[in-house]
N, C-alpha and C positions, 0 to 999 in steps of 0.2 A: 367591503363597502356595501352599503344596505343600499335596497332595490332603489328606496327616494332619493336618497344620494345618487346613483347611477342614472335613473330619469333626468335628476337637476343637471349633470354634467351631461348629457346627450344633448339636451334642450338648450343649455350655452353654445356646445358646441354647435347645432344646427341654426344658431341665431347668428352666427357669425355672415353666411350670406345674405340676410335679410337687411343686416347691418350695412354693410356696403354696399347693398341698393339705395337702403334708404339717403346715407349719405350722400351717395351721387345724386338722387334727389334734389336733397335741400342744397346742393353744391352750383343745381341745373340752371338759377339765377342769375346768379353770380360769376358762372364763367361767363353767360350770352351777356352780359352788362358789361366782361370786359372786353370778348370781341366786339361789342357795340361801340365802346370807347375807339377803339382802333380804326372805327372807319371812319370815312374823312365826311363833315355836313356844313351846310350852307354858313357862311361868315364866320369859317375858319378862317384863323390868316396862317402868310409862311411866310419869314424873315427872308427865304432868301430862294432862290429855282433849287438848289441843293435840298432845302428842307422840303420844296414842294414833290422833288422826284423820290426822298423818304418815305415820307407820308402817301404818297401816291402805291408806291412796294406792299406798303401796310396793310392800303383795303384793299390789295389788289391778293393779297395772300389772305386776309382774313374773309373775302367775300367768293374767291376762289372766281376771279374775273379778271380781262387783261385790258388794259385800255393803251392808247395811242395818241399823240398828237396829230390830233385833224387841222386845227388852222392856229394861227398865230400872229404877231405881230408884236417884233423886237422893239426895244428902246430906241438904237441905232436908227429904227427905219424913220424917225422923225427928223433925223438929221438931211435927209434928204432936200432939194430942192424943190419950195412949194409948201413943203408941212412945218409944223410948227414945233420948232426944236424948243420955246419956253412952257410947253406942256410935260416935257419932263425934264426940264432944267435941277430940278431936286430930288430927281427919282435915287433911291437905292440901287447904286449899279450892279448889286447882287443878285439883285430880282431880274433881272434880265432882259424881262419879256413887258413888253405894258400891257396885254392880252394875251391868255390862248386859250382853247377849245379842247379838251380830251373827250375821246370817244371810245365807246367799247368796239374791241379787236371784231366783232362782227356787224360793227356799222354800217355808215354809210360807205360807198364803197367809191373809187378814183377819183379821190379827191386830191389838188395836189397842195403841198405846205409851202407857206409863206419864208419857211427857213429852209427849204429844200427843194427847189421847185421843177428839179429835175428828176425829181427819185416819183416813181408811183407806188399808189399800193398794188400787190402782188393778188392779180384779176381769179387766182384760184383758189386766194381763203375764204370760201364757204361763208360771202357778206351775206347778211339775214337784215339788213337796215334796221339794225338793232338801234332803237332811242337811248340808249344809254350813255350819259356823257356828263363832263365838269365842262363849267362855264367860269374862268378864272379870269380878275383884272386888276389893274393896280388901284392900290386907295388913294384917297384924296390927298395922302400927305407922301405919297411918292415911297412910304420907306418897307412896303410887304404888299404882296400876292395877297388875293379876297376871293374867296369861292362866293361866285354872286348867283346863280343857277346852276341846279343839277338834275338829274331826270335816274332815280335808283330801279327804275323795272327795266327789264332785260325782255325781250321775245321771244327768248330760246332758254334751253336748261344749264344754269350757272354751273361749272365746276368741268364744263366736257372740255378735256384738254385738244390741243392742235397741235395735228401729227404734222410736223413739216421736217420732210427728206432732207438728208445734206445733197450738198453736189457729187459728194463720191458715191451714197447712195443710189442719188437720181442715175446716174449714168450706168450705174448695175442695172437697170430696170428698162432697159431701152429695147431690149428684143422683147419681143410678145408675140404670141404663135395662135394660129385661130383658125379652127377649121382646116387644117392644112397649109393653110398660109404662114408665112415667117415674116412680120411687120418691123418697123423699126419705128420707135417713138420720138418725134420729134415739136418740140414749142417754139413755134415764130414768135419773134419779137411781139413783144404786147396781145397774144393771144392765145388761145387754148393749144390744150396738145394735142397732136394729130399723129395717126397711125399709119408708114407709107412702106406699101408692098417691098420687099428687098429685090426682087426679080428686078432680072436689068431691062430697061424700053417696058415695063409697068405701070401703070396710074394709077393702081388701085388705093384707095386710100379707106380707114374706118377711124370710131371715134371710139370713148369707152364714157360712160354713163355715170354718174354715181355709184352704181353701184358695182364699178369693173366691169362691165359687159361691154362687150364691143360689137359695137354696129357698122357695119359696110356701107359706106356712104359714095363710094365712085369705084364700079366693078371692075373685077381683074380681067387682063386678056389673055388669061393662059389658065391650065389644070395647075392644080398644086403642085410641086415639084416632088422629086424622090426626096431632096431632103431635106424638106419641109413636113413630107408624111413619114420619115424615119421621125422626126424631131416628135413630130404628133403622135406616134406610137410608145414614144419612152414617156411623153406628157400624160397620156390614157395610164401605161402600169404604172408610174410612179402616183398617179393620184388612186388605184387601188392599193395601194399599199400603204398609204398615206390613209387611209377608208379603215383595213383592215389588222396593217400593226403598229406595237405600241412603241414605235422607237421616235427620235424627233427629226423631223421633215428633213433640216439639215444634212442629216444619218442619209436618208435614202437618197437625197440629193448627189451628195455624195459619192455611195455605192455605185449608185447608177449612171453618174460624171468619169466612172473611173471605167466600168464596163464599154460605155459609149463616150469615148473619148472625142472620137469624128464628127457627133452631133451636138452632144452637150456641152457646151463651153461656157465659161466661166462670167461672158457676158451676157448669158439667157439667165445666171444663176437669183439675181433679184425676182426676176419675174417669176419662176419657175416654185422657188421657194412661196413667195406669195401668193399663188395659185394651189399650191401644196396643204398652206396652211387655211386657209379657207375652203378649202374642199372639206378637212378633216373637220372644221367645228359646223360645216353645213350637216355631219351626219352626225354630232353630239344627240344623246336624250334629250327628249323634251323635258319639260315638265310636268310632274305627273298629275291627273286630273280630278282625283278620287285619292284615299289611303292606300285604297287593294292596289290601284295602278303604283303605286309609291313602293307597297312593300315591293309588287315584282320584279319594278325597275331596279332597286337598291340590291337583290339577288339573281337579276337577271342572267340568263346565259349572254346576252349582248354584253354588260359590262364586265363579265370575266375576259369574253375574250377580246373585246377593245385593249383590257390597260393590262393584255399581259398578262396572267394569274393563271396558276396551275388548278386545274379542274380537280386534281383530287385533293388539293391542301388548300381550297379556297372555304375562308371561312364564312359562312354561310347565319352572319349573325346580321340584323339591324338595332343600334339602339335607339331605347324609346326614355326620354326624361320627361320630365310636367316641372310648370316654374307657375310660383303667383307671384308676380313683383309691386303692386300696389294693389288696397282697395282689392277690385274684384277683377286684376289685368291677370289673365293664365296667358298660358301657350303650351303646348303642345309640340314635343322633338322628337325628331325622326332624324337618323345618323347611319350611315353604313360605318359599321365599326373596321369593315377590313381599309375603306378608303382613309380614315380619320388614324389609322394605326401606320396609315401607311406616309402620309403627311404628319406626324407627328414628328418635327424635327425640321428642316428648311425648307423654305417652297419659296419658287422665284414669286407668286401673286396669290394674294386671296381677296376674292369678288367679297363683296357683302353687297346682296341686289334686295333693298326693303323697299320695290317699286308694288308697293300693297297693292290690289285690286279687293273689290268688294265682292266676297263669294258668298252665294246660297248655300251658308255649310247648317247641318245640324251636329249640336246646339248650335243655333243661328247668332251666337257672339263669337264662335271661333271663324271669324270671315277674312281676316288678313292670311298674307304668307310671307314668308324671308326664306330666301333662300344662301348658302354658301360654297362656291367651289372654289378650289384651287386651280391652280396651273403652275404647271412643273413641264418644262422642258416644250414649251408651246403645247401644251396637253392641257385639255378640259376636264376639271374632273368634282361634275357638281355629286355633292358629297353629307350636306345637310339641307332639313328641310322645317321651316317649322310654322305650324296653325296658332295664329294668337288670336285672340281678344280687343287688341288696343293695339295703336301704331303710335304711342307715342314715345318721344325718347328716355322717359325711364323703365319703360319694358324692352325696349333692345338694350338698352344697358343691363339690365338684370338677365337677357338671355347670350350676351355674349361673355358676362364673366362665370355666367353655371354651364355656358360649352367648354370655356376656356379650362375650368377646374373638371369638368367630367371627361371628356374626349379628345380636346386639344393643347392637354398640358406643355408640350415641349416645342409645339408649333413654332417655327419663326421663320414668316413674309421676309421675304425684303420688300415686296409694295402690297401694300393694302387699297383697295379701289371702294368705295363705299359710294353710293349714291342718296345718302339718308340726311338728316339734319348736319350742321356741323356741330352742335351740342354733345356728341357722341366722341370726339374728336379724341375729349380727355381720357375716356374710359377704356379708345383704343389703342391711344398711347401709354397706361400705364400696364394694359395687358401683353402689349405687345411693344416691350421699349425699344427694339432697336429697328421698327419696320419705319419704313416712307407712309406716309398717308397721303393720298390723293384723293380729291372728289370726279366721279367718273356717272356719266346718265347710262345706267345699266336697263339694258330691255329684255332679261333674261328670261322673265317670270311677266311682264309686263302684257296684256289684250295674250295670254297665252289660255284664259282660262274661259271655257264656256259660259254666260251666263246663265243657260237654261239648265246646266245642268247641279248637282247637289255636289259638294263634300261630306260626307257622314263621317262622323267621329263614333265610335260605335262607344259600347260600353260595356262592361263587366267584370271580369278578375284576372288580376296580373300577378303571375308569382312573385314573392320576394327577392332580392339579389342584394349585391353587398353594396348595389351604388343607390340602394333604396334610399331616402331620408328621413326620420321619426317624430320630426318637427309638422307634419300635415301640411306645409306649403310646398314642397321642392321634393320630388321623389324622380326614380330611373330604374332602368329596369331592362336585361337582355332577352332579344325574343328568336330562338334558334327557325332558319325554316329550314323543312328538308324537302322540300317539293317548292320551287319558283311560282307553280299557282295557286299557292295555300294561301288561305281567305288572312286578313293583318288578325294577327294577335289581340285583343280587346283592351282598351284602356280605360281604366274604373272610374264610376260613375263620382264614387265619394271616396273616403278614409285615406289614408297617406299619400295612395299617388296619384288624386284626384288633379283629372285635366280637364272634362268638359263641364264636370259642376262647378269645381271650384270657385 
């Protein structure tokens, strides 16, 4: 084969990712125009309450939002004495309703329903008197439902799911230990839950905050008991160890349920575990601030001995790729090869957090960030990091199918959490076909980043590797360190694996 011939087949060959950016591309229209069709707009009609609770599922899945009925008012109610039963004498008795009201799941908050008037809403989902809501009534000819007003902004950030406990869980989660103290969690009817001393002829009562912390709000009349501070001794090691190894919270709950059988018991086990697993992601890496803070985090001695790895087989590589996916959009990747080698294959969750902030980087267009971690086994394990030029969805579509093909070949979620457009939806579903998608407000990377200070992307010359590309828009590249404070490796200015000119 002559050299022009071997150029021409290189050059096919490396047009093939350019190619299915681009299509995703021209594709970016066309999918948002049919999730647009799907959502429900003013002077739709619905033949019947069946078709209206349909339709209702539809935008409630395509806009990643929950709605409720707030108020209502039945057919039936006109049969009453006093009202006027020839206002709906020709109504469609499938429609049901001759009014009602949907609000979004963080509305207004205890309101009661015209069809339920004894049930309330539940005083601890997190209402935010969110305006979001259908305004539905019947038409002039009695035979469908009419969206007559609707309010499409939200207050809060669409897609955050609501974590609500069963009752078998709630009841695991009733001991709670503080300071010494041994609490027992209890909810009076129609009000918040309160925290009340277990000592017997005690008053002490606390409360716990948003964000789990518990404040004493009517003092105790006695010292903490024996074993209440045995119980507070096993909560102190198990949350170092929960700090320091890599097994899952469960594991040490466990170990140490079987050790201290007399203290630990199986109804402290909700609290304990959740107390466990929030200590461990309070001591996660941050984010790193600079490249040089990035390389040493990615070969840090802290992350060998967080997830486990043996100090002399740990491989001590990070990989670096460069993507152009439209125009003049780069990015810039940075990957711990031993974490991505090590996720290569099933993971209970992968974060995708593109909650971009605007960074003072040089060159001053690589200013976004995306970050990616896994979690495996309630384990955090952020794992990619990358500087781009553009946040819009056809540069994350072009850098999640060149991780997928360079470092995450075999990867497969079962839930993917993305907090990015939903336009991306498609491209993570055919990357990853057998994962859940979810829309989740990730603040992983989010007001993490100084404004006063720089990102510097440096420049210069990168050796060649076999994950290089010859096509000048998409190159990669392995950068060994042998020292944790060794300055990043340099990424070229121009020629193949140009990331900050590009």
């Amino acid at each position: 084969m002559s050299d022009a011939d071997e150029a021409m087949e290189e050059e096919a060959s490396a047009s093939v990712f350019h190619l299915n950016v681009s299509q995703g591309q021209g594709n970016e229209a066309e999918e948002a125009n049919n999730l647009s069709n799907l959502m429900i707009k003013i002077g739709e009609k619905f033949c019947s309450f069946e078709h209206y609770k349909t339709r209702i599922k539809e935008h409630e899945r395509v806009t990643r939002t929950r709605f409720s009925l707030m108020d209502s008012k039945l057919l039936t109610w006109f049969s009453k004495p006093g009202k006027n039963p020839q206002k709906v004498a020709h109504a469609n008795p499938e429609i049901k309703y001759f009014s009602l009201t949907a609000c979004c799941v963080r509305g207004k908050n205890n309101r009661r329903t015209v069809a339920d008037k004894d049930r309330l809403r539940n005083k601890l989902s997190m209402k935010l008197g969110c305006p979001a809501l259908f305004h539905i009534k019947m038409t002039p000819d009695g035979q469908s439902l009419q969206v007559m007003r609707m309010v499409r902004e939200h207050n809060h950030p669409v897609g955050q799911e609501e974590v609500k406990l069963t009752r078998q869980k709630a009841m695991k989660m009733k001991v709670v230990v503080h300071e010494g103290f041994i609490y027992r969690r209890t909810t009076p009817k129609g009000g918040e839950a309160v925290l009340k001393c277990q000592t017997v002829k005690c008053k002490g009562q606390a409360i716990e905050d948003k964000d789990d912390n518990v404040i004493i709000v009517v003092a105790h009349n006695h010292d903490s008991t024996e074993e209440s501070q045995k119980m507070n001794d096993c909560l102190k090691k198990m949350e170092e160890r929960a700090i320091s190894e890599a097994i899952p919270v469960e594991q040490i709950f466990a170990e140490e349920a079987e050790k201290n059988p007399d203290v630990i018991t199986r109804k402290s086990e909700g609290f304990l575990i959740k107390t466990l697993s929030k200590k461990r992601l309070q001591t996660e890496p941050e984010v790193p601030e600079s490249l040089l803070s990035l390389s040493n985090l990615l070969v840090s001695d802290q992350y060998r001995h967080r997830y486990g790895c043996n100090l002399e087989e740990f491989p001590r590589e990070l990989f670096i790729g460069c993507i152009k996916a439209k125009g003049s959009e780069v990015a810039a990747i940075f990957a711990s090869l031993f974490l991505c080698e090590r996720f290569n294959g099933p993971v209970d969750e992968m974060h995708i957090d593109c909650s971009f902030n605007d960074l003072p980087s040089v060159p001053d267009d690589m200013k976004y960030i995306l970050s990616i971690h896994f979690v495996k086994k309630k384990m955090f394990y952020p794992s990619i990091f990358a500087f781009t030029s553009s946040r819009s969805s056809s540069m994350i579509k072009g850098l999640l199918m060149y991780l997928k093909e360079e470092v995450m070949q075999n990867t497969a979620p079962d839930m993917i959490y993305v907090d990015f457009k939903w336009q991306i939806n498609l491209v993570l579903s055919e990357q990853f076909p057998g994962s859940i998608i979810e829309h989740s407000y990730i603040y992983f990377t989010k007001l993490r980043f100084n404004v006063q200070k720089n990102i510097l992307i440096p420049t210069g010359h990168l050796e060649p590797s076999p994950r290089n590309r010859p096509d000048g828009t998409a190159g990669a590249g392995i950068c060994h360190f042998l020292d944790p404070a060794a300055d990043l490796p340099t990424v070229p200015a121009s020629g193949p694996n140009a990331a900050g000119a590009a």
